[in-house]
PQR file with spaces between the fields and no chain letter, atoms N, CA, C, O and H, PARSE charges and radii, in Angstrom:
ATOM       1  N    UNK     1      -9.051  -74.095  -37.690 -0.4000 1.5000
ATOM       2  CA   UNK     1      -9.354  -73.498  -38.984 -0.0000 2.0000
ATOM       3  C    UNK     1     -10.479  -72.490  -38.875  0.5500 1.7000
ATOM       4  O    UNK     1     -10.270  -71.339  -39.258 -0.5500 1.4000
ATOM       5  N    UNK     2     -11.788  -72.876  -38.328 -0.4000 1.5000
ATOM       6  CA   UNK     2     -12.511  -71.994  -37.658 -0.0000 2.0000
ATOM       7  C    UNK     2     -12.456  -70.553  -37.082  0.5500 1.7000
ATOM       8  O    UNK     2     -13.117  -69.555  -37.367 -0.5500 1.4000
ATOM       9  H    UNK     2     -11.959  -73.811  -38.017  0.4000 1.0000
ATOM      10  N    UNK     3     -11.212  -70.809  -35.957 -0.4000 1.5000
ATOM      11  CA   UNK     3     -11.097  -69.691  -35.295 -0.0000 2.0000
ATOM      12  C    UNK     3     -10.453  -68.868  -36.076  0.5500 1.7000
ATOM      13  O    UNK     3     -10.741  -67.686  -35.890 -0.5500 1.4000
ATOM      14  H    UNK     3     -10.675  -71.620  -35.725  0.4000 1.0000
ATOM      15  N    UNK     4      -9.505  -69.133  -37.068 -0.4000 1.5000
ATOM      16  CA   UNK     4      -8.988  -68.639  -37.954 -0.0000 2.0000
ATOM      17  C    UNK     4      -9.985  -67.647  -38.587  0.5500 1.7000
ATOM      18  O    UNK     4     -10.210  -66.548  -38.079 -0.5500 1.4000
ATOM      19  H    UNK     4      -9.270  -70.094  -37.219  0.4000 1.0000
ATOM      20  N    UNK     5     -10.467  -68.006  -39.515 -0.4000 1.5000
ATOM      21  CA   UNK     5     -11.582  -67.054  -40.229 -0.0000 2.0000
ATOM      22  C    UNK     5     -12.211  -66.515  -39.167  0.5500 1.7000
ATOM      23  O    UNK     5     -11.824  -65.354  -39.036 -0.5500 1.4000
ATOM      24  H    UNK     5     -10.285  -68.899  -39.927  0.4000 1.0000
ATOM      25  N    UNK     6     -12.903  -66.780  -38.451 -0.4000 1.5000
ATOM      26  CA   UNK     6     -13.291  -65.922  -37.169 -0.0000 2.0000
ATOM      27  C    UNK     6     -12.224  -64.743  -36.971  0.5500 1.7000
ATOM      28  O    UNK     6     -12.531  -63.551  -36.961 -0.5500 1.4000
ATOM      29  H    UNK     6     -13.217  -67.723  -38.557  0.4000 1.0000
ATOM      30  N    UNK     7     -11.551  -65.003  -36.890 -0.4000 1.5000
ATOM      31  CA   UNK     7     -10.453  -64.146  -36.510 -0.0000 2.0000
ATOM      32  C    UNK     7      -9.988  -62.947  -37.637  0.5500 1.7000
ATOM      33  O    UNK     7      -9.675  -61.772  -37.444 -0.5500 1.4000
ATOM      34  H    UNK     7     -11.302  -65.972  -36.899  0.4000 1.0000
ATOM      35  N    UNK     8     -10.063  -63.599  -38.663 -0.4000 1.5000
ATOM      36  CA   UNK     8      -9.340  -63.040  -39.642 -0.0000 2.0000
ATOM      37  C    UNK     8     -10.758  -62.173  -40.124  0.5500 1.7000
ATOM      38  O    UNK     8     -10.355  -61.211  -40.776 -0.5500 1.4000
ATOM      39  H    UNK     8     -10.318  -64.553  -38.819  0.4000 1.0000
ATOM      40  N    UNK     9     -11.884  -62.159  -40.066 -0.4000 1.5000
ATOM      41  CA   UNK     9     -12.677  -61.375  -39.969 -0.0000 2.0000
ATOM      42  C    UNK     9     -12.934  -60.495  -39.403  0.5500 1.7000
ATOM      43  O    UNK     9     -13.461  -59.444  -39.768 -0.5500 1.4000
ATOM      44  H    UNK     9     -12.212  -62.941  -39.536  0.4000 1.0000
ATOM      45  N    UNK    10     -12.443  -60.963  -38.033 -0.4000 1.5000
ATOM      46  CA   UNK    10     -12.680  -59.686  -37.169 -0.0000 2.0000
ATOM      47  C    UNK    10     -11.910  -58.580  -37.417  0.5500 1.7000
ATOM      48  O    UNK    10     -12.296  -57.429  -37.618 -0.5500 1.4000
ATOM      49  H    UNK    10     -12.015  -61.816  -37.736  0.4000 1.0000
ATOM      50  N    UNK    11     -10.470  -59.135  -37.380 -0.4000 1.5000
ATOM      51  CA   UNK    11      -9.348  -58.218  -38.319 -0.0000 2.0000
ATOM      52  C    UNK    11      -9.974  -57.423  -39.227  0.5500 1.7000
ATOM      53  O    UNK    11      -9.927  -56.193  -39.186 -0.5500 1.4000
ATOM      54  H    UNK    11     -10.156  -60.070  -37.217  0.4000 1.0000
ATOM      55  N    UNK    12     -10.678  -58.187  -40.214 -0.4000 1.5000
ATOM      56  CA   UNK    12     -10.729  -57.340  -41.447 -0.0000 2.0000
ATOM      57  C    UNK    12     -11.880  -55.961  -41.245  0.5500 1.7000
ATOM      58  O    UNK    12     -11.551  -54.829  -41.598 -0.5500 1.4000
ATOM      59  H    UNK    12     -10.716  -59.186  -40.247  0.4000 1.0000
ATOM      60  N    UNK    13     -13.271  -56.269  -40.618 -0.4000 1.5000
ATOM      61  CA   UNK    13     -13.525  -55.314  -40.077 -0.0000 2.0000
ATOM      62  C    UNK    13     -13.361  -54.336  -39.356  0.5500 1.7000
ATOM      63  O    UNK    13     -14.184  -53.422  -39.312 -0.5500 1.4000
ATOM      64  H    UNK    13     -13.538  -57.189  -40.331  0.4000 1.0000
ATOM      65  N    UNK    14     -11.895  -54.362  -38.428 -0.4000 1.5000
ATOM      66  CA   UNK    14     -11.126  -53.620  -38.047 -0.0000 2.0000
ATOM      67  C    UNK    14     -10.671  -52.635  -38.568  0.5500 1.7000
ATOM      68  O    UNK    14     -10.433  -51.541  -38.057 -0.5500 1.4000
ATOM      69  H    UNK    14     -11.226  -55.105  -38.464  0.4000 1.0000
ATOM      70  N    UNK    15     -10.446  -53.195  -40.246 -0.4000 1.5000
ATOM      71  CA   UNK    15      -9.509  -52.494  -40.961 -0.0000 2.0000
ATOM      72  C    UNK    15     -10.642  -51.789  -41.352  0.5500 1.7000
ATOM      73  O    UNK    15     -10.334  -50.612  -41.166 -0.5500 1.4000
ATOM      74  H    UNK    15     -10.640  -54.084  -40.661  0.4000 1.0000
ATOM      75  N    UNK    16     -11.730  -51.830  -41.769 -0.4000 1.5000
ATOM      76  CA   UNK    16     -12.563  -51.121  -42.514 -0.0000 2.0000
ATOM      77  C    UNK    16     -13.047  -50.191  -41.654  0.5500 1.7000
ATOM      78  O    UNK    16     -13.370  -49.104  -42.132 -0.5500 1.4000
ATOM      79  H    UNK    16     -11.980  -52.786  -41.920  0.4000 1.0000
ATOM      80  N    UNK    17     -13.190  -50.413  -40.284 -0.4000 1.5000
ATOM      81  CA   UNK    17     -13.593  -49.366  -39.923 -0.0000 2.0000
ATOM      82  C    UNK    17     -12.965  -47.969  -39.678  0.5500 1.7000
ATOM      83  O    UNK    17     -13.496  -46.863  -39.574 -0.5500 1.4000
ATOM      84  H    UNK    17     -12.927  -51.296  -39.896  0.4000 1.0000
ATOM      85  N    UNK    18     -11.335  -48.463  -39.603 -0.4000 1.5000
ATOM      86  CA   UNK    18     -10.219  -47.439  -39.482 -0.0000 2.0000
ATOM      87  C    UNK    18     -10.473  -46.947  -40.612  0.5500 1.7000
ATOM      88  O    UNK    18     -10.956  -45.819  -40.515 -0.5500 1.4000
ATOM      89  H    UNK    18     -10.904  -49.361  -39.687  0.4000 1.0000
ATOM      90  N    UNK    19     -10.295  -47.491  -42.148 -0.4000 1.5000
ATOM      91  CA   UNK    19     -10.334  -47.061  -43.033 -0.0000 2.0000
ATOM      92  C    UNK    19     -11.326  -45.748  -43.361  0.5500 1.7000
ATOM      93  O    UNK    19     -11.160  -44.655  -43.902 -0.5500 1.4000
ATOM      94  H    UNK    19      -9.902  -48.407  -42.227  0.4000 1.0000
ATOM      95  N    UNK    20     -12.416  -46.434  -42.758 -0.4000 1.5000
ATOM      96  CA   UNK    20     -13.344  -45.271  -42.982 -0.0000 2.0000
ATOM      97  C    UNK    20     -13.562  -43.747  -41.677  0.5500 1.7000
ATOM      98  O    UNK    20     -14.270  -42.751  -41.819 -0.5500 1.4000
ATOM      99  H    UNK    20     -12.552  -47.322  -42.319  0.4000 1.0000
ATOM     100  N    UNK    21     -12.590  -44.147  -40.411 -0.4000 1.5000
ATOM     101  CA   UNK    21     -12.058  -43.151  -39.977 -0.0000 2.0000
ATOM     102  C    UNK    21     -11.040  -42.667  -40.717  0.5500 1.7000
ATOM     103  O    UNK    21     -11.391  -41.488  -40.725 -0.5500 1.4000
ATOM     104  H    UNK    21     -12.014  -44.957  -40.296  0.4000 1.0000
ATOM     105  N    UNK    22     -10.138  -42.688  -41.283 -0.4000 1.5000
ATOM     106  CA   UNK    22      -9.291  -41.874  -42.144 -0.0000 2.0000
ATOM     107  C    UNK    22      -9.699  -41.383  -43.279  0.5500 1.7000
ATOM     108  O    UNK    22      -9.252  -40.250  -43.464 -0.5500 1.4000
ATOM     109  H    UNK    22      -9.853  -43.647  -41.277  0.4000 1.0000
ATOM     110  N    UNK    23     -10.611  -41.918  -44.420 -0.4000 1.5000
ATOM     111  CA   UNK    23     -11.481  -41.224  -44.967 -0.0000 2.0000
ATOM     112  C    UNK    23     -12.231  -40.029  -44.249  0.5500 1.7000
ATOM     113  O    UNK    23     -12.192  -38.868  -44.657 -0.5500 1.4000
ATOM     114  H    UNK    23     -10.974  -42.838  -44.270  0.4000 1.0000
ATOM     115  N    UNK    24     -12.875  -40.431  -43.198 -0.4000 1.5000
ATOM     116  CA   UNK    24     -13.300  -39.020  -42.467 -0.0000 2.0000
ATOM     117  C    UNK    24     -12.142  -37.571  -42.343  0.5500 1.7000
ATOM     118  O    UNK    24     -12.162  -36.437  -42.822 -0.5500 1.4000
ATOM     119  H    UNK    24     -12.906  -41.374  -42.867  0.4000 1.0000
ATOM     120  N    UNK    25     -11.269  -38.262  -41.515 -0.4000 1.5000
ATOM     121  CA   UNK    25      -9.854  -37.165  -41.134 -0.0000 2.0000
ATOM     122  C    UNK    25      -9.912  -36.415  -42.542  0.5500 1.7000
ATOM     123  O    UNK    25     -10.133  -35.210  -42.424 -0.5500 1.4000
ATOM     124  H    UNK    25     -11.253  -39.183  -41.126  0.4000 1.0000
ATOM     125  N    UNK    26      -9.737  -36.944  -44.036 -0.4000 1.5000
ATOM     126  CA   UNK    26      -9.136  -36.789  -44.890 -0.0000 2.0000
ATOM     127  C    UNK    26     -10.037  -35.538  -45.788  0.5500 1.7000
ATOM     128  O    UNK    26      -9.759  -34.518  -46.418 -0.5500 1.4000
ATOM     129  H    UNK    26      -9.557  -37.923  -44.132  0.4000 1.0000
ATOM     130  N    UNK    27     -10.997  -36.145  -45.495 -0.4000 1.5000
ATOM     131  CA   UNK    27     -12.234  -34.947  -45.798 -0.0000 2.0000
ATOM     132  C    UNK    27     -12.311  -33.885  -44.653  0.5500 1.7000
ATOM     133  O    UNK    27     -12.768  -32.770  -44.907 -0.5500 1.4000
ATOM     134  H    UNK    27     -11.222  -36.974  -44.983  0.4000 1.0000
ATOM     135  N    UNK    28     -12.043  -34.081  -43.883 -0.4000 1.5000
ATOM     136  CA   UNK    28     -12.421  -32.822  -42.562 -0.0000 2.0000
ATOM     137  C    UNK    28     -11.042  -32.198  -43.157  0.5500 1.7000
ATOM     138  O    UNK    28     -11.297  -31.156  -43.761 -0.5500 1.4000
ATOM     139  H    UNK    28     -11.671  -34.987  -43.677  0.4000 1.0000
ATOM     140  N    UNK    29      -9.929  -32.459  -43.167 -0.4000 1.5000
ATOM     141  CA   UNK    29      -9.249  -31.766  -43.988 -0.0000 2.0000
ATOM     142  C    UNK    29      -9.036  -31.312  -45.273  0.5500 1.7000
ATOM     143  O    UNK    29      -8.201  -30.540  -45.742 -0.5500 1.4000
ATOM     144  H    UNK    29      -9.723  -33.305  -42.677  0.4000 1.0000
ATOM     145  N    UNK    30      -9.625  -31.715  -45.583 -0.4000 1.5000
ATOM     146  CA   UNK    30      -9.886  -31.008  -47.877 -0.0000 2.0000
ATOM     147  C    UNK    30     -10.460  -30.054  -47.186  0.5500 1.7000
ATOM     148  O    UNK    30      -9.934  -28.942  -47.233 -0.5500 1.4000
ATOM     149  H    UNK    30     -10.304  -32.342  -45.202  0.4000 1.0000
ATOM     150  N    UNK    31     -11.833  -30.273  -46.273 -0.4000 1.5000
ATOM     151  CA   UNK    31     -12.517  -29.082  -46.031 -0.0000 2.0000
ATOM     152  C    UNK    31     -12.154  -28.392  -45.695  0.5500 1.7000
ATOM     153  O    UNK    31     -12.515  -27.433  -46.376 -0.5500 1.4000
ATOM     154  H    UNK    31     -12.260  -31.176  -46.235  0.4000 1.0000
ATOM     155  N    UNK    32     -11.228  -27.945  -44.563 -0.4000 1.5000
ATOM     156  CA   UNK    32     -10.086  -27.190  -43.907 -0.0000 2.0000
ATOM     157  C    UNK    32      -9.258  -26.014  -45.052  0.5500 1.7000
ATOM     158  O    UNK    32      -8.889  -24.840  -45.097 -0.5500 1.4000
ATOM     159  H    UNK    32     -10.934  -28.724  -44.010  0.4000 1.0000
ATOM     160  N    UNK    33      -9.284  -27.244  -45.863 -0.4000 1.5000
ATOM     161  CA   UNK    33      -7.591  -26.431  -46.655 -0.0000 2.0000
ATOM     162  C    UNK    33      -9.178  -25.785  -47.626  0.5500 1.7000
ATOM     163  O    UNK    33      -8.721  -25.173  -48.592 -0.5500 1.4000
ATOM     164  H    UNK    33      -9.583  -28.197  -45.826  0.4000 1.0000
ATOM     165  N    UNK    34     -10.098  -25.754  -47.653 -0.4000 1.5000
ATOM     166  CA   UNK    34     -10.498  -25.052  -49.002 -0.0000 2.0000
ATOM     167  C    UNK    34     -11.033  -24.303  -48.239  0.5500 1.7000
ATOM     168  O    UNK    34     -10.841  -23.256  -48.858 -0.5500 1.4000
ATOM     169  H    UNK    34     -10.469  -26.251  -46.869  0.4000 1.0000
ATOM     170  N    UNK    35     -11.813  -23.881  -46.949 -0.4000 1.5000
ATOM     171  CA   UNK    35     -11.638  -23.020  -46.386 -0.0000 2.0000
ATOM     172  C    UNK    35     -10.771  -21.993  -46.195  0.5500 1.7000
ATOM     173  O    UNK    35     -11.106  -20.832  -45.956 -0.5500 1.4000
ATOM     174  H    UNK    35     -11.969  -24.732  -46.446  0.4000 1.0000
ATOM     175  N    UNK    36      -9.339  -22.521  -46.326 -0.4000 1.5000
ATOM     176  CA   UNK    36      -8.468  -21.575  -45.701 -0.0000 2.0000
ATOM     177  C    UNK    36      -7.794  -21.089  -47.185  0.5500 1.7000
ATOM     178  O    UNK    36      -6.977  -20.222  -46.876 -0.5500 1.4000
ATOM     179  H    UNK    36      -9.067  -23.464  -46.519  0.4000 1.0000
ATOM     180  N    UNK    37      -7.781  -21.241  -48.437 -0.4000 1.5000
ATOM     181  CA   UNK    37      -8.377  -21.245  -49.733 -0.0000 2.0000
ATOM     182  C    UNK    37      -8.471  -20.407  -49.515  0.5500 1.7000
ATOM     183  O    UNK    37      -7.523  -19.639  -49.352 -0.5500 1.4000
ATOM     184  H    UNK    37      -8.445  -21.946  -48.688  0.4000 1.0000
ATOM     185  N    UNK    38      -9.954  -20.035  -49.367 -0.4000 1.5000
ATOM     186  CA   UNK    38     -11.147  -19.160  -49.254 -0.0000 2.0000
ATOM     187  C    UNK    38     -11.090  -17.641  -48.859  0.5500 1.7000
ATOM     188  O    UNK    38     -11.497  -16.554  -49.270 -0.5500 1.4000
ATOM     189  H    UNK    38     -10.724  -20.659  -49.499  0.4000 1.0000
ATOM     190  N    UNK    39     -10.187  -18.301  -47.591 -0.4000 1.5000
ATOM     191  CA   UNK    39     -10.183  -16.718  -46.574 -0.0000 2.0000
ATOM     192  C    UNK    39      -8.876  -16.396  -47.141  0.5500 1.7000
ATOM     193  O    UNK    39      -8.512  -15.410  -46.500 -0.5500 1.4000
ATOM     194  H    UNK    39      -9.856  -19.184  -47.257  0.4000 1.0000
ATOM     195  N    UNK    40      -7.862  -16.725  -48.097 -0.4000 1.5000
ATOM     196  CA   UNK    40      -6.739  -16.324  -48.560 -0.0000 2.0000
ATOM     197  C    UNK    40      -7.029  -15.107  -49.596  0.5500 1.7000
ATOM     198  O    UNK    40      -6.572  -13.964  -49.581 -0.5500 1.4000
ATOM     199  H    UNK    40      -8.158  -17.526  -48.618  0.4000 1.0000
ATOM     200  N    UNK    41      -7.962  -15.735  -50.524 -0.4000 1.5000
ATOM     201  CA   UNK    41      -8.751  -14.932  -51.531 -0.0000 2.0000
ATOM     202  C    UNK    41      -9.052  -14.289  -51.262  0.5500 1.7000
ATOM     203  O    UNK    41      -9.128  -13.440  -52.150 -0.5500 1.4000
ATOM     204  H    UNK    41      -8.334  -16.663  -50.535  0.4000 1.0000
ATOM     205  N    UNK    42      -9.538  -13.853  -49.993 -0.4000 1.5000
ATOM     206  CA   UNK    42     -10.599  -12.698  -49.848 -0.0000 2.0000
ATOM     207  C    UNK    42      -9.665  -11.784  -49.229  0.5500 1.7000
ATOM     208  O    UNK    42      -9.746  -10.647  -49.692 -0.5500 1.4000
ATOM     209  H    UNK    42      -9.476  -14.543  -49.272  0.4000 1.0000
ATOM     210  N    UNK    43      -8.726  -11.958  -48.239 -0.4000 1.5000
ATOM     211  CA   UNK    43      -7.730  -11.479  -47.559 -0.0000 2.0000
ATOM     212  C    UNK    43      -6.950  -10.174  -49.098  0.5500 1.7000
ATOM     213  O    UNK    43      -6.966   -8.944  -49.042 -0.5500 1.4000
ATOM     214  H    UNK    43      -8.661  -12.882  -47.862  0.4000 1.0000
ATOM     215  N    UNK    44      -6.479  -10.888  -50.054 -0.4000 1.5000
ATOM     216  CA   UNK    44      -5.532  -10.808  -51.314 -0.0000 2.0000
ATOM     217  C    UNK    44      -6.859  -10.103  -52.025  0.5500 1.7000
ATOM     218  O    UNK    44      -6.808   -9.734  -53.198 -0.5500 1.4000
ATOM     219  H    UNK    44      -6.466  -11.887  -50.099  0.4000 1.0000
């Protein structure tokens, strides 16, 4: 039962930390696309 929650913790911090790598990705890309936004506007 122990190792269980042990376990299932570790899991879960797993997940959070991915999570908050894809939050990253997700913003490095908003930033991307409003950049490229940007240089469209100015291009036009």
């Amino acid at each position: 039962g122990t190792k269980l929650v042990e376990n299932a913790g570790s899991t879960m911090n797993e997940v959070v930390t991915s999570v908050q790598r894809v939050t990253d990705i997700i913003s490095e890309i908003s930033a991307a696309s409003q950049e490229q936004t940007s240089g469209i506007s100015q291009v036009n």
